[in-house]
C-alpha positions in Angstrom: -9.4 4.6 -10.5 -9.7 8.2 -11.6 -8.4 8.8 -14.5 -6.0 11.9 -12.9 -5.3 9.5 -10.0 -1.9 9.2 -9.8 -0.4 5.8 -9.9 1.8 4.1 -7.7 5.7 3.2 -9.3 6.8 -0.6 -8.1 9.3 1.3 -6.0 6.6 3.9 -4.2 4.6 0.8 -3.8 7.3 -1.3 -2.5 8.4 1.5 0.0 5.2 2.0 1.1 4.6 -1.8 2.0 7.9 -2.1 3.5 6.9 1.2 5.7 4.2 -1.0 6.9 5.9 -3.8 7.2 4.0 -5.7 5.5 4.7 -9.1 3.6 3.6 -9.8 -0.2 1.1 -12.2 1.8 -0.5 -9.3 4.0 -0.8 -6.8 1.3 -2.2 -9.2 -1.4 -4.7 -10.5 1.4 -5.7 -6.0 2.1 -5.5 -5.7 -1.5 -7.2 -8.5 -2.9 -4.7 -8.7 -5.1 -2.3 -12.3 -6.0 0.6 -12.5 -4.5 2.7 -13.0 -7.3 1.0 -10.3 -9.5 2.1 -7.8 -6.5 5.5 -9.6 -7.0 6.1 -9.4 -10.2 4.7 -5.1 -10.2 7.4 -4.6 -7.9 10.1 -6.1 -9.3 9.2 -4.9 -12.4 8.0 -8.0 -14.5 4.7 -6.8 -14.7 2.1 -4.8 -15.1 -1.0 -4.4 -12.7 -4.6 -3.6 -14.6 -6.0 -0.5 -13.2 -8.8 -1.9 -10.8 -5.6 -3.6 -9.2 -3.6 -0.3 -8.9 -6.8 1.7 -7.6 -6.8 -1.3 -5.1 -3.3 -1.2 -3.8 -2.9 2.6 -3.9 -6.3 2.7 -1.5 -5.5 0.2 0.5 -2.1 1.5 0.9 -3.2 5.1 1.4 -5.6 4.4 4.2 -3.3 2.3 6.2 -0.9 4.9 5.9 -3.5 7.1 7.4 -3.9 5.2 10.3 -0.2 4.8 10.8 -0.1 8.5 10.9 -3.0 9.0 13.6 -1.2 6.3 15.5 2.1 8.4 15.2 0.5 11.9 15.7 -1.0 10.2 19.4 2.2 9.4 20.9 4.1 12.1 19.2 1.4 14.2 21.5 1.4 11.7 24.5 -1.6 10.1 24.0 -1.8 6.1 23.8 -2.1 4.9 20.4 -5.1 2.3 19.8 
């Protein structure tokens, strides 16, 4: 991750997981990240390494992406894909 690359709190990570409605299990399989080290980061028993947090915050950031596409189609009429 960049070192000016902000990083994700457990709460912006949690809220943005939750937005996708998206389990532990789904994000840690997009991520690539355990389970119960995504867990723990969001509930504030632990840390995640960097390559872990540069993982999340892109996985994160381009499904957010597409949700927004999606969103911006029917917000115009279009069908969403």
């Amino acid at each position: 991750m960049p070192a000016d690359a902000p990083v994700l709190t457990p709460e912006e990570m949690r809220e943005l997981r939750m937005l996708l409605l998206w389990s532990f299990t789904d994000f840690s399989k997009r991520a690539r990240v355990p389970r119960s080290t995504l867990c723990e980061y969001e509930t504030k028993r632990g840390n995640l390494k960097p390559a872990r947090q540069a993982s999340c915050r892109k996985v994160l950031m381009q499904a957010m992406v597409a949700h927004s596409a999606k969103i911006a189609k029917l917000v115009a009429g279009e069908q969403a894909a």
